[in-house]
PyMOL Python script that loads the backbone (N, CA, C, O; Angstrom):
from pymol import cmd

cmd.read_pdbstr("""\
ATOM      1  N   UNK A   1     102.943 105.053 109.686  1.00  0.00           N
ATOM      2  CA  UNK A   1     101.523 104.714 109.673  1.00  0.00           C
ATOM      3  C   UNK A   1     100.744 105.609 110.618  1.00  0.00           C
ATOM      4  O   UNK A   1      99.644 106.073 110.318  1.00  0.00           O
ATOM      5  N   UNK A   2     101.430 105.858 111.906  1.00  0.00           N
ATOM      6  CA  UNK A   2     100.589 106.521 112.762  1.00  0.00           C
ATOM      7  C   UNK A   2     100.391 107.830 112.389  1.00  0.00           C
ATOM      8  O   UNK A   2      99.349 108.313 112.833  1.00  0.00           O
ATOM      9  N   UNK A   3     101.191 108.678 111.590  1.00  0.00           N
ATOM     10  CA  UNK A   3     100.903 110.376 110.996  1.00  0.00           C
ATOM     11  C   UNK A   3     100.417 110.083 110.137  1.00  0.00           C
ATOM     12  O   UNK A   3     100.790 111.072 109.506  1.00  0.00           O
ATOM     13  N   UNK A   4      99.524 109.257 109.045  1.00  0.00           N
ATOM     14  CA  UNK A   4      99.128 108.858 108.143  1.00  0.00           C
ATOM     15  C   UNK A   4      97.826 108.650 108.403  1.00  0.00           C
ATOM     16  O   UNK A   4      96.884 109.057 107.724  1.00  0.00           O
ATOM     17  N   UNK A   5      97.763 107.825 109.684  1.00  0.00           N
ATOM     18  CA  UNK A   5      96.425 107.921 109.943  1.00  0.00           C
ATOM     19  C   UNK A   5      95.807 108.983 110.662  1.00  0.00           C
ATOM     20  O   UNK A   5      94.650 109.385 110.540  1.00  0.00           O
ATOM     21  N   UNK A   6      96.830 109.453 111.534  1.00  0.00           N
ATOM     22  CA  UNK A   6      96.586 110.598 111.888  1.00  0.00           C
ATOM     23  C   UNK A   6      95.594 111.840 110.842  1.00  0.00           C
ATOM     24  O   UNK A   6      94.397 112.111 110.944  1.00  0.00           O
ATOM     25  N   UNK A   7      96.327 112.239 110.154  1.00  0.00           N
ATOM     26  CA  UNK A   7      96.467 113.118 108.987  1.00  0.00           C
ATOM     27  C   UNK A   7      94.969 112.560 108.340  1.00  0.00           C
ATOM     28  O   UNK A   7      94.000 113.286 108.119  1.00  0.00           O
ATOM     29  N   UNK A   8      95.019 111.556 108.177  1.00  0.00           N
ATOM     30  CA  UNK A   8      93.865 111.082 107.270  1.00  0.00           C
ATOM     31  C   UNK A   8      92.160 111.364 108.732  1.00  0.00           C
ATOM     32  O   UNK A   8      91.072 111.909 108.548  1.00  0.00           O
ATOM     33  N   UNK A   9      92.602 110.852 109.695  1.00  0.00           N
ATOM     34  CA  UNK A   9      91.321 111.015 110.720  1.00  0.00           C
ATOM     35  C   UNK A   9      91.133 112.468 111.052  1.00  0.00           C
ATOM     36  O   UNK A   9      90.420 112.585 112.049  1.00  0.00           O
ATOM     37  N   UNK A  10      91.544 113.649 110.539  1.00  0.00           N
ATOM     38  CA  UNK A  10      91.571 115.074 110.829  1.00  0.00           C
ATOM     39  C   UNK A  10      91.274 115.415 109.165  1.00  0.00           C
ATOM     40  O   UNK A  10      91.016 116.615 109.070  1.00  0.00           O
ATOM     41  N   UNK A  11      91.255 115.116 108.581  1.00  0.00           N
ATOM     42  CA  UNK A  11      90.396 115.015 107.134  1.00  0.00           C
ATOM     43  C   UNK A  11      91.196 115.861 106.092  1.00  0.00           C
ATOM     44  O   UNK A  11      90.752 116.519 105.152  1.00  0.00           O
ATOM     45  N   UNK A  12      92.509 115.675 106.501  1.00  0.00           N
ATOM     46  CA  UNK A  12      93.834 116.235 105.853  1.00  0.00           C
ATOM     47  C   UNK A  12      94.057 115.190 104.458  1.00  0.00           C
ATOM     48  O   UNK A  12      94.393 114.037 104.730  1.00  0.00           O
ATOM     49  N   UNK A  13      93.906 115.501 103.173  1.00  0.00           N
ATOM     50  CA  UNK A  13      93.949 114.090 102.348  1.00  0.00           C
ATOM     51  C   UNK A  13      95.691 114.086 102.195  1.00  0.00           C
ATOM     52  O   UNK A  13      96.494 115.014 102.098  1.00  0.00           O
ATOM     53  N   UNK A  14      95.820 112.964 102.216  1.00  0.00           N
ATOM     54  CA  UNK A  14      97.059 112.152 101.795  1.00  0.00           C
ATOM     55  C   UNK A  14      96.767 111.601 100.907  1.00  0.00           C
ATOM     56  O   UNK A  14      95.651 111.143 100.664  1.00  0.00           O
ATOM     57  N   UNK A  15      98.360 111.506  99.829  1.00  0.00           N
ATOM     58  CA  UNK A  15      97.877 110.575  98.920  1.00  0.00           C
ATOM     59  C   UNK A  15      98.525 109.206  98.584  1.00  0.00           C
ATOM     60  O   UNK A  15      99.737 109.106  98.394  1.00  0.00           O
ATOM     61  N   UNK A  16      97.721 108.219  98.521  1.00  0.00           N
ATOM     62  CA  UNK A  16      97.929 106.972  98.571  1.00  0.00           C
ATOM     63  C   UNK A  16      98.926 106.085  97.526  1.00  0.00           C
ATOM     64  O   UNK A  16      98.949 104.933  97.093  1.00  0.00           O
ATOM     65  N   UNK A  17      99.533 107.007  97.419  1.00  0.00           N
ATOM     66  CA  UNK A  17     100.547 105.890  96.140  1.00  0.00           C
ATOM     67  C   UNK A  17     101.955 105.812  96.920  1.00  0.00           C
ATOM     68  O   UNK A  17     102.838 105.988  96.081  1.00  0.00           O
ATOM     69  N   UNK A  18     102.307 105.686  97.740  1.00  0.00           N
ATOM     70  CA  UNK A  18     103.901 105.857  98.382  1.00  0.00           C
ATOM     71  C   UNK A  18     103.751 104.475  98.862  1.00  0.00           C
ATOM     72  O   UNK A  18     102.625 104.035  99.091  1.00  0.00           O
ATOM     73  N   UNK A  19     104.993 103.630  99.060  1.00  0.00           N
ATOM     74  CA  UNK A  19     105.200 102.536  99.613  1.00  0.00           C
ATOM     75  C   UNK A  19     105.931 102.467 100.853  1.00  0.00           C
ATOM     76  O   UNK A  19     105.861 101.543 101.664  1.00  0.00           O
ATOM     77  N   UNK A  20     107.035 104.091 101.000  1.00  0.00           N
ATOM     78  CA  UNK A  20     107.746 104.343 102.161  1.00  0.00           C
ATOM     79  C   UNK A  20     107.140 105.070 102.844  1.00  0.00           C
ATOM     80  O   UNK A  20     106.016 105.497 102.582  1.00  0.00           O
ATOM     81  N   UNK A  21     108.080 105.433 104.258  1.00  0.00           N
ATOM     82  CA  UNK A  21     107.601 106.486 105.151  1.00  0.00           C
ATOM     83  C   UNK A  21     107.141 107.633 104.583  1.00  0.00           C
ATOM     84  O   UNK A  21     106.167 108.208 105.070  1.00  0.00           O
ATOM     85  N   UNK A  22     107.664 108.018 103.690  1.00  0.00           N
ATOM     86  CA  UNK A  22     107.355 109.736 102.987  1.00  0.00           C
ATOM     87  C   UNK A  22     105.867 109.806 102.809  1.00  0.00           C
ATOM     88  O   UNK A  22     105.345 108.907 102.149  1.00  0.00           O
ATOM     89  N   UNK A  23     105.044 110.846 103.360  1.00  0.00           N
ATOM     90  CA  UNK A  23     103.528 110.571 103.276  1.00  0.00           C
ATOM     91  C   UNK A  23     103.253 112.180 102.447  1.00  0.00           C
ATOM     92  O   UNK A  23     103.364 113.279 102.991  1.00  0.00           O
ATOM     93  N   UNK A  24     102.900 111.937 101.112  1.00  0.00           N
ATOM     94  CA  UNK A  24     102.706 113.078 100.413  1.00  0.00           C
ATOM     95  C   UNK A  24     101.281 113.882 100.413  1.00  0.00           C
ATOM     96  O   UNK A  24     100.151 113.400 100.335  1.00  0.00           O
ATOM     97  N   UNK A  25     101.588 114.951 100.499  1.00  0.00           N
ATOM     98  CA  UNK A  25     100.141 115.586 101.225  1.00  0.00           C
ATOM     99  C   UNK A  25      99.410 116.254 100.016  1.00  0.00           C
ATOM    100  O   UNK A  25      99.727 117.443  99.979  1.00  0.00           O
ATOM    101  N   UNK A  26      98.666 115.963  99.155  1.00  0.00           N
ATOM    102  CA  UNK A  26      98.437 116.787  97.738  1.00  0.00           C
ATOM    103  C   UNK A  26      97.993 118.130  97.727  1.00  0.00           C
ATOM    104  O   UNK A  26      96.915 118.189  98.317  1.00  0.00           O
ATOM    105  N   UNK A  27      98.414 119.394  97.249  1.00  0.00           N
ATOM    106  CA  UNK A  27      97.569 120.453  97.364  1.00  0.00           C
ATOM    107  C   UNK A  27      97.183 121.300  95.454  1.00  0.00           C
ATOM    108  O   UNK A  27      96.432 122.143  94.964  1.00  0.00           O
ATOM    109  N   UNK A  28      97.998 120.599  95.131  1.00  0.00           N
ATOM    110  CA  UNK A  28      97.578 121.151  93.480  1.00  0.00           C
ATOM    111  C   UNK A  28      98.070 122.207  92.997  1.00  0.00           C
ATOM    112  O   UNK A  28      97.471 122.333  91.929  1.00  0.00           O
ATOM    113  N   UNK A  29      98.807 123.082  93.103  1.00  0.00           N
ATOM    114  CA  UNK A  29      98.883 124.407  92.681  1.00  0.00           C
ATOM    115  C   UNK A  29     100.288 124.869  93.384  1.00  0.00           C
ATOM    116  O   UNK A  29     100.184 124.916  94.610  1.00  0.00           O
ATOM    117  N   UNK A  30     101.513 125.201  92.902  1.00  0.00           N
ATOM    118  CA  UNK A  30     102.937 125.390  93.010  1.00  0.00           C
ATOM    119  C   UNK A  30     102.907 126.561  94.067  1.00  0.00           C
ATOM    120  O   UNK A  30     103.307 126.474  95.228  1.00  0.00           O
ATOM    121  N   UNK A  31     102.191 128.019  93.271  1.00  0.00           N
ATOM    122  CA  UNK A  31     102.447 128.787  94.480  1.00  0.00           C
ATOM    123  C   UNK A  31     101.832 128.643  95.526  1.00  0.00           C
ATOM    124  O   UNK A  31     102.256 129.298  96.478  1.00  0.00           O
ATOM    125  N   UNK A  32     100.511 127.669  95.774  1.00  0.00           N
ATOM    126  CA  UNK A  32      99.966 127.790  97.370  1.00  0.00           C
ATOM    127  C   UNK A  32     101.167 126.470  97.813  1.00  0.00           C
ATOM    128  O   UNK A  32     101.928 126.653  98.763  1.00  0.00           O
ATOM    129  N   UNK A  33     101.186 125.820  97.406  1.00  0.00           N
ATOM    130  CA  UNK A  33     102.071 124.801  97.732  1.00  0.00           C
ATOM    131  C   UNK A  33     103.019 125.706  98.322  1.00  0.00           C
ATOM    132  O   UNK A  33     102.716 125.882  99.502  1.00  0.00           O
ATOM    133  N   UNK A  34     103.853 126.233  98.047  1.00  0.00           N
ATOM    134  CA  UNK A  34     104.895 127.132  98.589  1.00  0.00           C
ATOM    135  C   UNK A  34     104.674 128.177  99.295  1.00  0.00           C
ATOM    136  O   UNK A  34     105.650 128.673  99.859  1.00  0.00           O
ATOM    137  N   UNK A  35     103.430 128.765  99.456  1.00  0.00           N
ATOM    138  CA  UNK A  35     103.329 129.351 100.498  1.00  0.00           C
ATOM    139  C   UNK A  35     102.498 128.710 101.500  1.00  0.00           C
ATOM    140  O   UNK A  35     102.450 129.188 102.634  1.00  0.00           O
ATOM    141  N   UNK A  36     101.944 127.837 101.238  1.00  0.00           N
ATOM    142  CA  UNK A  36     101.416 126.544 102.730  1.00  0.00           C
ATOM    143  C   UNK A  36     102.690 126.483 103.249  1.00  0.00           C
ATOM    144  O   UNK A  36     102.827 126.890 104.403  1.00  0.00           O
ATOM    145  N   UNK A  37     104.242 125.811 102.300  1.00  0.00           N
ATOM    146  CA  UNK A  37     105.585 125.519 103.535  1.00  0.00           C
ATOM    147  C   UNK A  37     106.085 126.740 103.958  1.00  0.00           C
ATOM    148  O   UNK A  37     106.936 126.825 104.842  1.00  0.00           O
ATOM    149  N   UNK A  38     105.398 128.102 103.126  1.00  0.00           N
ATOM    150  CA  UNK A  38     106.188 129.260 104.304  1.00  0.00           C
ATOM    151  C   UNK A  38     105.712 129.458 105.331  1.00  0.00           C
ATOM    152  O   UNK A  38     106.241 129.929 106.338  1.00  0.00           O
ATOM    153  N   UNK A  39     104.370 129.015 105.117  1.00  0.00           N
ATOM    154  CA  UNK A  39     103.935 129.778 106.337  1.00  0.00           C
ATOM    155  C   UNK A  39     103.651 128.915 107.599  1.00  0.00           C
ATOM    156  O   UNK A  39     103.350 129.388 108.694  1.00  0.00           O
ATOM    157  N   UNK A  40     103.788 127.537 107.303  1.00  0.00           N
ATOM    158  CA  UNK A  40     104.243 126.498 108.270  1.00  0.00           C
ATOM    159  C   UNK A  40     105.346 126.549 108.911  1.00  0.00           C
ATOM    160  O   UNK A  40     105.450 126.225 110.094  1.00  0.00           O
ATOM    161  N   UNK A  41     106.530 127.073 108.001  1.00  0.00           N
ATOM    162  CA  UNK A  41     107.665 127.339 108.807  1.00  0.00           C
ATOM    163  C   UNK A  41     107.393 129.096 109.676  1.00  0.00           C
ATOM    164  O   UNK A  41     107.994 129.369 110.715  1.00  0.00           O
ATOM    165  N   UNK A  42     106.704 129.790 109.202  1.00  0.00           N
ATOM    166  CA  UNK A  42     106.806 131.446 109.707  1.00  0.00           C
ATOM    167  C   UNK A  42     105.852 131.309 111.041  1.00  0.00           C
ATOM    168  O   UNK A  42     105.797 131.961 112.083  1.00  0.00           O
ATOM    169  N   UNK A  43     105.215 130.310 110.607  1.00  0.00           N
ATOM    170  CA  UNK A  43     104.048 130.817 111.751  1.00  0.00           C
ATOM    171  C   UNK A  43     104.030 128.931 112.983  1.00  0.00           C
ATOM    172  O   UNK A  43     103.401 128.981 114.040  1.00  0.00           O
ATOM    173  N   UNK A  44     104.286 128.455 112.844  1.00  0.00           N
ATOM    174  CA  UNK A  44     104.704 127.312 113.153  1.00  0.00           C
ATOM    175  C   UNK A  44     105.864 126.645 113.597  1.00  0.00           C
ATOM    176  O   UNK A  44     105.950 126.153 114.722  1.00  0.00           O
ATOM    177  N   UNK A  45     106.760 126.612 112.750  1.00  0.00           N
ATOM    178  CA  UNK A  45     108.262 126.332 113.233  1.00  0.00           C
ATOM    179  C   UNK A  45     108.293 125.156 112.848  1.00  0.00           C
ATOM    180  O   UNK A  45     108.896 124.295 113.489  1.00  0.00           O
ATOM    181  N   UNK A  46     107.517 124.855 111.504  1.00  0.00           N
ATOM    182  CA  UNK A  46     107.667 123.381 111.068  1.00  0.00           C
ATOM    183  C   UNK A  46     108.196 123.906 109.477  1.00  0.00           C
ATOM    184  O   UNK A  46     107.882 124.902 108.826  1.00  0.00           O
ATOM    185  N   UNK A  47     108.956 122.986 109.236  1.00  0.00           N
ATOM    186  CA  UNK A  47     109.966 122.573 107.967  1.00  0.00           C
ATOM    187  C   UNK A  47     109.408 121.401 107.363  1.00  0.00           C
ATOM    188  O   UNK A  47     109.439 120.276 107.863  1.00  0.00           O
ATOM    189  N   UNK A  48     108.771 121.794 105.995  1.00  0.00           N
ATOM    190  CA  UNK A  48     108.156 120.723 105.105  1.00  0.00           C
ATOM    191  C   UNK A  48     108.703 121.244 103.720  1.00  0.00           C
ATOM    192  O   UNK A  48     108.874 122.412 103.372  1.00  0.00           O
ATOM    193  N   UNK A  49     108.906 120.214 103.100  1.00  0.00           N
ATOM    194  CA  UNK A  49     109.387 120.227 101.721  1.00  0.00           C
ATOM    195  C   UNK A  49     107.989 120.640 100.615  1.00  0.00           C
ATOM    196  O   UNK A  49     106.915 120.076 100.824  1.00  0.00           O
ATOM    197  N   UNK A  50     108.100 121.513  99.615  1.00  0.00           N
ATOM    198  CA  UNK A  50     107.282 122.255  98.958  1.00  0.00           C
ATOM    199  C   UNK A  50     107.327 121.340  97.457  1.00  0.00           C
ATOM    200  O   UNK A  50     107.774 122.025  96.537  1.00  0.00           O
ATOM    201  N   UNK A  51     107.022 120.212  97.140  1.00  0.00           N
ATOM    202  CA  UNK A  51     107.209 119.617  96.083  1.00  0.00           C
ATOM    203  C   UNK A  51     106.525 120.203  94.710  1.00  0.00           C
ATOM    204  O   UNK A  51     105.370 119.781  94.655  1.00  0.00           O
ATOM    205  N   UNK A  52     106.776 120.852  93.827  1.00  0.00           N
ATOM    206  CA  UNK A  52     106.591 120.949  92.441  1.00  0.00           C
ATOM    207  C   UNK A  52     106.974 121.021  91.505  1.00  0.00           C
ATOM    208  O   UNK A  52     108.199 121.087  91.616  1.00  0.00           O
ATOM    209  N   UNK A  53     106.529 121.076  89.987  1.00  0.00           N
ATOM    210  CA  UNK A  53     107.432 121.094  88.350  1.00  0.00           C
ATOM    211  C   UNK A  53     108.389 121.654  88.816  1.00  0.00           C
ATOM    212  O   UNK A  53     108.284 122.668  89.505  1.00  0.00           O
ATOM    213  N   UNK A  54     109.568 121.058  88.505  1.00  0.00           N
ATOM    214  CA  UNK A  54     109.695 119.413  87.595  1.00  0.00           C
ATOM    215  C   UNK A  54     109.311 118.150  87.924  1.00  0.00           C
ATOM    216  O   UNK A  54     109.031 117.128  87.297  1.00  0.00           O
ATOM    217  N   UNK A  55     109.410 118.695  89.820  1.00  0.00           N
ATOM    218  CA  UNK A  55     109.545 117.015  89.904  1.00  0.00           C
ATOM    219  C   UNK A  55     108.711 116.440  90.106  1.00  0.00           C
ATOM    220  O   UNK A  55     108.872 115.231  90.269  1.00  0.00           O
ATOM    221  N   UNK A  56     107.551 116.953  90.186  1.00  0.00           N
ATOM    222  CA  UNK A  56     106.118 116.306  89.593  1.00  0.00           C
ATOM    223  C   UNK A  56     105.654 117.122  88.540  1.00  0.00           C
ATOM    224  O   UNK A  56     106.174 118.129  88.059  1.00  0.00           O
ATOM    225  N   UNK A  57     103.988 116.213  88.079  1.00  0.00           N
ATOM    226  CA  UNK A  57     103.541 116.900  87.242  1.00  0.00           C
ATOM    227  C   UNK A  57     102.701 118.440  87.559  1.00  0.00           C
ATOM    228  O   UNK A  57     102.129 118.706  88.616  1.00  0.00           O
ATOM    229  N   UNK A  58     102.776 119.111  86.660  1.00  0.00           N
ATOM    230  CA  UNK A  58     101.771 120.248  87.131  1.00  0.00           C
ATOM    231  C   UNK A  58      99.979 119.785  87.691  1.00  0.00           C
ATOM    232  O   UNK A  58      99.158 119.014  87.193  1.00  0.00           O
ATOM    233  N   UNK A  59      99.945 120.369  88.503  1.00  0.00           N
ATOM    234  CA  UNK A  59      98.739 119.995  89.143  1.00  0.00           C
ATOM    235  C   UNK A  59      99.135 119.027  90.213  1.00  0.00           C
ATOM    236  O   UNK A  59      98.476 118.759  91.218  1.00  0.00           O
ATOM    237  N   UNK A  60     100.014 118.656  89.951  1.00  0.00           N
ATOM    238  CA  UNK A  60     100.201 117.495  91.447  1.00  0.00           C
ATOM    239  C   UNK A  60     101.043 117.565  92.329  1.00  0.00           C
ATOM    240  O   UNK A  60     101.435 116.557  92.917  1.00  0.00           O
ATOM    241  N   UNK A  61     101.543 118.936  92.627  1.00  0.00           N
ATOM    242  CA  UNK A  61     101.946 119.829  93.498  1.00  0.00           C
ATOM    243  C   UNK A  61     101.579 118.989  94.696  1.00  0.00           C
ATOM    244  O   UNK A  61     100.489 118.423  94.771  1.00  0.00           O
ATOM    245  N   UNK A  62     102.746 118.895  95.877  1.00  0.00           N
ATOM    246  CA  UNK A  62     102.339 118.445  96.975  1.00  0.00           C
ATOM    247  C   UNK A  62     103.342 118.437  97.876  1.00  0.00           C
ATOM    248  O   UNK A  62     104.491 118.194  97.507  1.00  0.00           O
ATOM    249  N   UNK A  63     102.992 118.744  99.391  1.00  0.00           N
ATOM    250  CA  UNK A  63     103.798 118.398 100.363  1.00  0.00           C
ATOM    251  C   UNK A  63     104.737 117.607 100.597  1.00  0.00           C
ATOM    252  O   UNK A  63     105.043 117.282  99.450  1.00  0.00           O
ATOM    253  N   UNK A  64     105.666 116.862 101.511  1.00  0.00           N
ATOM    254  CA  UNK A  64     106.492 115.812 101.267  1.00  0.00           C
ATOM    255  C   UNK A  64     106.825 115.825 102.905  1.00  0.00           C
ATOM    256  O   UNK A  64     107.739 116.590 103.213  1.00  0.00           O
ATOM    257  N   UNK A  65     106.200 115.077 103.998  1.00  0.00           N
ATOM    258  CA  UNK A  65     106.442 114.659 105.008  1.00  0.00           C
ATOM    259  C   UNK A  65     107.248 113.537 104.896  1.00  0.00           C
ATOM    260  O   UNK A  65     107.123 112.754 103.955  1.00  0.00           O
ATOM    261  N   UNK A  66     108.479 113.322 106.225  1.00  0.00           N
ATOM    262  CA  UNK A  66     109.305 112.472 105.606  1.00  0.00           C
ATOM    263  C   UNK A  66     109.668 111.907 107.668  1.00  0.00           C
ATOM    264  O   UNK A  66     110.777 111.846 108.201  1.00  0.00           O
ATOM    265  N   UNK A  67     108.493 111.645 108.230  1.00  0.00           N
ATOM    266  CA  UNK A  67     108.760 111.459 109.318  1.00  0.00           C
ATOM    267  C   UNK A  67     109.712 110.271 109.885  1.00  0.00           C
ATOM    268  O   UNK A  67     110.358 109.593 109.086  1.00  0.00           O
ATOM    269  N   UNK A  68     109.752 110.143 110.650  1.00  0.00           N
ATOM    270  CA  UNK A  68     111.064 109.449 111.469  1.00  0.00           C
ATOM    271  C   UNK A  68     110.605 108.659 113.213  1.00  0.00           C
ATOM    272  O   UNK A  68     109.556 108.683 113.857  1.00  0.00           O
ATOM    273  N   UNK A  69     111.879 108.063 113.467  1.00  0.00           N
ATOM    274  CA  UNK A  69     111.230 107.566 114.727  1.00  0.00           C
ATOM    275  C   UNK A  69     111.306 108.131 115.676  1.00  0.00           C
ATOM    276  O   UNK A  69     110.725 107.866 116.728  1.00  0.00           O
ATOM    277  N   UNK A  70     112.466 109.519 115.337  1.00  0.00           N
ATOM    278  CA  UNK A  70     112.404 110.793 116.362  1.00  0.00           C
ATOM    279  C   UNK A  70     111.399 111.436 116.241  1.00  0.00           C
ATOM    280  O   UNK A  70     111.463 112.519 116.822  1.00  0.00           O
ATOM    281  N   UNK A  71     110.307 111.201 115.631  1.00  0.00           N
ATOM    282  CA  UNK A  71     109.066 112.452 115.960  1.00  0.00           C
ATOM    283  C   UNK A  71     107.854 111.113 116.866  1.00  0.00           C
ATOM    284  O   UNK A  71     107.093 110.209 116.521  1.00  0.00           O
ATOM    285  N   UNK A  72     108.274 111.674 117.983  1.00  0.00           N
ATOM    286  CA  UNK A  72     106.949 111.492 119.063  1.00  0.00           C
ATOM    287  C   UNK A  72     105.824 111.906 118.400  1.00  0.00           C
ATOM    288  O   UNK A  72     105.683 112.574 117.376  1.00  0.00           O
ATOM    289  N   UNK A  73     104.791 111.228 119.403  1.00  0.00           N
ATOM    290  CA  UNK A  73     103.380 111.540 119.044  1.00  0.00           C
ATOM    291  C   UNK A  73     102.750 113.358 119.535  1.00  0.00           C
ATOM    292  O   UNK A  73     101.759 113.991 119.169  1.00  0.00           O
ATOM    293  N   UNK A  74     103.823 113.674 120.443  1.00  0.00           N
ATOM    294  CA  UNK A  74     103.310 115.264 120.805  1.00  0.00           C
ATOM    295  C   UNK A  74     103.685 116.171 119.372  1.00  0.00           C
ATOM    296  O   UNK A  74     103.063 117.192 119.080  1.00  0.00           O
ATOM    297  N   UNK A  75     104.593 115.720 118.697  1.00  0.00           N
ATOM    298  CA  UNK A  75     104.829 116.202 117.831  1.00  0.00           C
ATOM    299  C   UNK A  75     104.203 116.226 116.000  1.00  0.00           C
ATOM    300  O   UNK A  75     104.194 116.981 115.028  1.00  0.00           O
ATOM    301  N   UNK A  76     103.627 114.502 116.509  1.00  0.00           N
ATOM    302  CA  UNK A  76     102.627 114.199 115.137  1.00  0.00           C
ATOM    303  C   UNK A  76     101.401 114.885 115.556  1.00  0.00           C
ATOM    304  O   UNK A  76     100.703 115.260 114.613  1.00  0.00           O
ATOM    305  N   UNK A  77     100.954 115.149 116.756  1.00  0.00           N
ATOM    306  CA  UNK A  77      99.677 116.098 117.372  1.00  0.00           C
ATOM    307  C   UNK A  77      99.884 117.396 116.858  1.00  0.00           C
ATOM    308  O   UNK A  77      98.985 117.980 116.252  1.00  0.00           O
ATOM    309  N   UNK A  78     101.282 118.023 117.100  1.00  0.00           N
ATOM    310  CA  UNK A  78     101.243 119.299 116.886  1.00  0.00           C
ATOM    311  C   UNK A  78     101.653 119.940 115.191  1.00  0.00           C
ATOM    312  O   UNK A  78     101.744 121.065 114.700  1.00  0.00           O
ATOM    313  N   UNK A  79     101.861 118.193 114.569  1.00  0.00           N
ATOM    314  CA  UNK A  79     101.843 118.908 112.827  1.00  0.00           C
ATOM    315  C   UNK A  79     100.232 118.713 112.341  1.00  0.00           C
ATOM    316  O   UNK A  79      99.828 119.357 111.373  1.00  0.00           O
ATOM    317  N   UNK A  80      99.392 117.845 113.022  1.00  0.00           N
ATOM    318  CA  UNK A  80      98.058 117.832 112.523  1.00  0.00           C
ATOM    319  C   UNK A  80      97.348 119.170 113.122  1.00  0.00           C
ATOM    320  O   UNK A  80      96.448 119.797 112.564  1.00  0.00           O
ATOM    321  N   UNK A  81      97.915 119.455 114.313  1.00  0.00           N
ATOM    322  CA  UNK A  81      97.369 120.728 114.658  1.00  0.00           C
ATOM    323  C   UNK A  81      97.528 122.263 113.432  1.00  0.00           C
ATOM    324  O   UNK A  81      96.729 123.110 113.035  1.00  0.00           O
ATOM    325  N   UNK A  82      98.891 122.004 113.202  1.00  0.00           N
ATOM    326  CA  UNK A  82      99.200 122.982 112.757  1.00  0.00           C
ATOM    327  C   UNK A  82      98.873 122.787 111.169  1.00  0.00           C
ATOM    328  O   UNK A  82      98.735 123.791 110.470  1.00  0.00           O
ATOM    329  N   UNK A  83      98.754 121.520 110.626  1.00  0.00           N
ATOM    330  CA  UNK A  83      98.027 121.704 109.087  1.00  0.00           C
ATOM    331  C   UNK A  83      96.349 122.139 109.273  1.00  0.00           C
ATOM    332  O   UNK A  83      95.731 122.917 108.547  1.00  0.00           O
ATOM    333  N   UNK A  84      95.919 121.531 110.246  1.00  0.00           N
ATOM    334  CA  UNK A  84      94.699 122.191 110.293  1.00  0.00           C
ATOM    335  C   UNK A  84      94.416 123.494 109.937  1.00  0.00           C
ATOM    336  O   UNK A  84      93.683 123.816 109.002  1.00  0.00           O
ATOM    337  N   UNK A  85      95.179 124.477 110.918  1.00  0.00           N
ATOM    338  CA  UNK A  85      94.991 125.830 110.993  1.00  0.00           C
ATOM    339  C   UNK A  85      95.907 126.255 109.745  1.00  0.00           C
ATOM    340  O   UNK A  85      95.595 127.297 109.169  1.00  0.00           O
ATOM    341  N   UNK A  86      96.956 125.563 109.307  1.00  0.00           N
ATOM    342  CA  UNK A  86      96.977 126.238 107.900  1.00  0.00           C
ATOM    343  C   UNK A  86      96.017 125.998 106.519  1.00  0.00           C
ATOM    344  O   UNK A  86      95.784 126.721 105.549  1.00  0.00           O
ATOM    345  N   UNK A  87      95.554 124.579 106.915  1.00  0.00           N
ATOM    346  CA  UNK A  87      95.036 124.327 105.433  1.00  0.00           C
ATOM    347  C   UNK A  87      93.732 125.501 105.410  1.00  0.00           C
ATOM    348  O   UNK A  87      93.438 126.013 104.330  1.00  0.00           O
ATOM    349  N   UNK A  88      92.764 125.992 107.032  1.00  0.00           N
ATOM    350  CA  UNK A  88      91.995 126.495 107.685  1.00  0.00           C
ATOM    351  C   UNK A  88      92.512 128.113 106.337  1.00  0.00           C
ATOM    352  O   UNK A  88      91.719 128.330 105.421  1.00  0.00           O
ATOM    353  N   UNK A  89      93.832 129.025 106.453  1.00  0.00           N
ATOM    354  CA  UNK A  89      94.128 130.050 106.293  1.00  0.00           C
ATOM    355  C   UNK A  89      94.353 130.297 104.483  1.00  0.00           C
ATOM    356  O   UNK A  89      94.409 131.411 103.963  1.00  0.00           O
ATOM    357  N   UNK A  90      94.452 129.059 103.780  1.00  0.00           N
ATOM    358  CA  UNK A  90      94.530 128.695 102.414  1.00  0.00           C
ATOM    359  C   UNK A  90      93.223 127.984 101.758  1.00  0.00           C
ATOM    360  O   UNK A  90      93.178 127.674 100.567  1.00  0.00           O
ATOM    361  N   UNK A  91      92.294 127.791 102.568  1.00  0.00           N
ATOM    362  CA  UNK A  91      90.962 127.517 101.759  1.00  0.00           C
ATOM    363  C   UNK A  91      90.453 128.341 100.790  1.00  0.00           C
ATOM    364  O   UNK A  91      89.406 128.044 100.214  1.00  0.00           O
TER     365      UNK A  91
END
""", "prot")
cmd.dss("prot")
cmd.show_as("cartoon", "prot")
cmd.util.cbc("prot")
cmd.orient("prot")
C-alpha cells in the first residue's frame, strides 16, 4: 500500500485492478516498456519486470513491481525518485 500510494502521490499512474502486492505500472507500448526497464536498470540499479504480448494484451504493456517487506521506505523514495526521472526521459 505504501509504494502504491507513494507512486500514485508523485503522479506516476498505477493501475487499479490487482488484489496483491504486485502494483502494475501501465505504459502502453512494448518497446518503451522495455526500454523504461533498461534504463532503470543502466542508469539506476533498479530491476523491474518489462511486462508485454503475450502476456498481456497489446497496448497494455506495463511494468510489474513486486515489492516486499525487505524494501524500506529509503528505498520506496528512491524507486519514486528514479521513475520520476525516467518517466521525465521517455515523455
Amino acid at each position: 500500500r505504501k509504494l502504491k500510494h507513494r507512486l500514485t502521490k508523485a503522479g506516476i499512474p498505477v493501475m487499479d485492478c490487482t488484489t496483491t502486492h504486485i502494483i502494475p505500472v501501465p505504459i502502453g507500448d512494448a518497446k518503451k516498456c522495455k526500454a523504461i526497464s533498461d534504463y532503470l536498470l543502466a542508469e539506476h540499479g533498479i530491476y523491474v519486470q518489462p511486462i508485454n504480448y503475450p502476456t498481456v494484451d497489446v497496448g497494455t504493456e506495463r511494468l510489474r513491481f513486486a515489492p516486499s517487506q525487505f524494501h524500506d521506505d529509503g528505498m520506496i523514495e528512491d524507486l519514486v525518485s528514479a521513475l520520476k526521472d525516467t518517466f521525465s526521459q521517455f515523455a
